[in-house]
C-alpha positions as CSV (number, residue, x, y, z in Angstrom):
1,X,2.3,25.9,61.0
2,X,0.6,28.9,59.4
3,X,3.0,28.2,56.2
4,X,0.9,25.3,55.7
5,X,-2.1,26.8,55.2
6,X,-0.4,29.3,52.7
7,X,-3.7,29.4,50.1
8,X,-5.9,29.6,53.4
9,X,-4.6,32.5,55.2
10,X,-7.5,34.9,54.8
11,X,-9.9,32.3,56.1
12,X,-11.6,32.2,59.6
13,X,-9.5,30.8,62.4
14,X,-12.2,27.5,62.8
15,X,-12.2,26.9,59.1
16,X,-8.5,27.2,59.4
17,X,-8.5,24.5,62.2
18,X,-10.5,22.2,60.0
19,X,-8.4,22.4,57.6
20,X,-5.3,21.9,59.8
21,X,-6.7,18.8,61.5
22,X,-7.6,17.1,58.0
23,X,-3.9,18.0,57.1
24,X,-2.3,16.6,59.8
25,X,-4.3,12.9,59.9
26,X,-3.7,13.3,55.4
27,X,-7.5,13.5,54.8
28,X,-7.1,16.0,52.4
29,X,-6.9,13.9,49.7
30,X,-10.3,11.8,50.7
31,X,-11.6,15.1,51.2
32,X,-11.2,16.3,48.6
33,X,-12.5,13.5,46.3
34,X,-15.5,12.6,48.1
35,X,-16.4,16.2,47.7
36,X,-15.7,16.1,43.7
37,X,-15.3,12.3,42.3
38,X,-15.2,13.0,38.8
39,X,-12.3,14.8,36.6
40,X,-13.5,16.7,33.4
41,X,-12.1,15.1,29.5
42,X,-11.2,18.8,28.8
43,X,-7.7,18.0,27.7
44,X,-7.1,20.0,24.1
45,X,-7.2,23.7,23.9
46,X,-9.4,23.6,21.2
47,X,-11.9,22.2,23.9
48,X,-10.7,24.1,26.8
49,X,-12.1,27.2,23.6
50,X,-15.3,25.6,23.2
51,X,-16.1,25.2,26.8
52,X,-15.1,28.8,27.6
53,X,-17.4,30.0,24.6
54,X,-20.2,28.1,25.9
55,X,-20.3,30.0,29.3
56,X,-19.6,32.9,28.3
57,X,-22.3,32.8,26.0
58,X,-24.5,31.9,28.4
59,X,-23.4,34.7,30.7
60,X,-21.6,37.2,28.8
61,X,-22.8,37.8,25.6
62,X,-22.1,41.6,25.3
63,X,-18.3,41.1,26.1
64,X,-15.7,40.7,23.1
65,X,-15.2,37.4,21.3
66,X,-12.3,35.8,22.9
67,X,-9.6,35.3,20.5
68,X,-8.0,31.9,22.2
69,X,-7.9,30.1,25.0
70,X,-5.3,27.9,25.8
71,X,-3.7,26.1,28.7
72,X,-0.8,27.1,30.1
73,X,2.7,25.1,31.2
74,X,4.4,28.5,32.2
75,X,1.6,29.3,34.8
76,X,1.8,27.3,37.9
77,X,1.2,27.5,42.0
78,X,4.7,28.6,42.0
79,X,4.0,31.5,39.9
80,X,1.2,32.4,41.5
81,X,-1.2,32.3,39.1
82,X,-3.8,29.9,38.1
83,X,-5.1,31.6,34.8
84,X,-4.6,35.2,33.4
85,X,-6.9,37.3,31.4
86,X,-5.1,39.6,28.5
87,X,-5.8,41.9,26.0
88,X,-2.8,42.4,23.2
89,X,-3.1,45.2,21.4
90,X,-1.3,45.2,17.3
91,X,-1.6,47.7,15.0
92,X,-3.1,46.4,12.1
93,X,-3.1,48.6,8.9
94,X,-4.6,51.8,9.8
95,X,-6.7,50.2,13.3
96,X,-5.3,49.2,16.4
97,X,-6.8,45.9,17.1
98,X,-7.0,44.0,20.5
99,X,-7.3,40.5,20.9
100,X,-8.7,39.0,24.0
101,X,-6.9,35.5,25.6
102,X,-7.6,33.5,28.4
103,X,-4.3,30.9,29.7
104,X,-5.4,28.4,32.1
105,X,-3.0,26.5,33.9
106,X,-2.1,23.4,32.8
107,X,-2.6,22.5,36.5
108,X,-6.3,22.0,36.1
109,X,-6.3,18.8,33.2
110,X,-6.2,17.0,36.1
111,X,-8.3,18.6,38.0
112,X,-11.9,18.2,39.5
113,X,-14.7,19.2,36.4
114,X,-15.9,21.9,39.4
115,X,-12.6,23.4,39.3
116,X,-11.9,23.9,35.8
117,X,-15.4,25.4,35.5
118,X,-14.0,27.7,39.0
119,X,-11.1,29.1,37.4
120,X,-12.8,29.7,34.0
121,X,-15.6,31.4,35.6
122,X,-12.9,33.7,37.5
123,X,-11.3,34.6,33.9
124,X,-14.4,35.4,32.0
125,X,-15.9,37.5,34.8
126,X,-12.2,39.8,34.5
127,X,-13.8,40.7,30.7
128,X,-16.1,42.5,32.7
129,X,-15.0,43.2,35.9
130,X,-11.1,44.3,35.8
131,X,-10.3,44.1,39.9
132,X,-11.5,41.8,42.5
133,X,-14.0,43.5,44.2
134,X,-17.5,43.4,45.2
135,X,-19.0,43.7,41.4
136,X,-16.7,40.9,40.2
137,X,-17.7,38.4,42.9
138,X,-21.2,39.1,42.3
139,X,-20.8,38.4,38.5
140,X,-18.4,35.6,39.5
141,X,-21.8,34.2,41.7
142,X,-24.5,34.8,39.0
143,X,-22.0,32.4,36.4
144,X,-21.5,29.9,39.2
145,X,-23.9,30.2,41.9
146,X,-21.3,27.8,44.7
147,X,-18.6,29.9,43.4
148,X,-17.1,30.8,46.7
149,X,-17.4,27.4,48.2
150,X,-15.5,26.0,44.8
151,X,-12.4,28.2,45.8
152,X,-12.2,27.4,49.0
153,X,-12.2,23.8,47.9
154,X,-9.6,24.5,45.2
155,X,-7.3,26.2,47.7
156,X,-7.6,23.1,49.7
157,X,-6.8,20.9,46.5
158,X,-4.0,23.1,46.0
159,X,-2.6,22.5,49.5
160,X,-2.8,19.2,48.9
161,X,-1.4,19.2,45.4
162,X,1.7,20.8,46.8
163,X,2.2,19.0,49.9
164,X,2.2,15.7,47.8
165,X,4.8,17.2,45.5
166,X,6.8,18.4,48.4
167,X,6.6,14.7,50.0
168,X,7.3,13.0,47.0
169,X,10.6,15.0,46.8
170,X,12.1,14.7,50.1
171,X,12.1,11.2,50.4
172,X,15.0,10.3,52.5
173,X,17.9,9.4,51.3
174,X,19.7,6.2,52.4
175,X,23.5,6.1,53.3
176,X,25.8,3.4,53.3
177,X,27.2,3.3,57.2
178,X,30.7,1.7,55.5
């Protein structure tokens, strides 16, 4: 049953449990929007732009301009990424120029506001922090202070997510005994 609880493997056992129980009597999804009722209007990447500029102005202001910021169809739970951070280098005339972009899964249109805001957080701290380590948590904390408790709850929408895809596939199939 561990394979169930893919996105919550590196959790305490308890929490695990919790999880598990909620799972099994399909809470999840009542969990999940008691917890967060309301869905952002971010649909457009020229607004997914503008609402990444406006934290990272807030929070960031000494990091490069982002070039674009876009959501993503390619990027998926399958692929095992929710949003990527890149820099792409191109020579231009004499100067090599690099251009910071942020791809955000397509995944999160519909999801929670607190999500979106999650994952963008997670993107625009990897402009300064590269690795995921004690310095990036921190700045991923001081940009959104319930951080933490906003992946855990978007690991649990994921497990959802996925489980309702997975059910919605392998309905059964009826034969005709003749």
């Amino acid at each position: 049953m561990t394979s169930a609880l893919k996105y919550l493997q590196h959790y305490a056992p308890d929490l695990q449990n919790k999880i598990r129980q909620l799972h099994a009597q399909n809470l999840l999804g009542e969990y999940i929007t008691q917890r967060y009722p309301q869905n952002h209007t971010i649909q457009t990447d020229k607004a997914l732009y503008q609402y990444a500029n406006e934290i990272k102005q807030a929070f960031l202001r000494n990091t490069p301009l982002l070039d674009k910021v876009h959501y993503d169809n390619q990027l998926g739970i399958q692929h095992h990424a929710l949003g990527l951070n890149t820099a792409i280098s191109r020579v231009q005339g004499g100067k090599l120029k690099a251009k910071k972009e942020v791809r955000i899964s397509s995944f999160f249109k519909a999801a929670p506001a607190d999500f979106l805001r999650m994952i963008v957080v997670h993107e625009l701290a990897h402009l300064k922090e590269r690795n995921h380590d004690k310095a990036f948590y921190q700045l991923c904390r001081h940009m959104e202070p319930n951080y933490h408790q906003l992946e855990f709850d978007c690991r649990v929408y994921l497990l959802w997510k996925s489980q309702a895809a997975i059910e919605s596939v392998a309905e059964p199939v009826l034969t005709d005994p003749d």
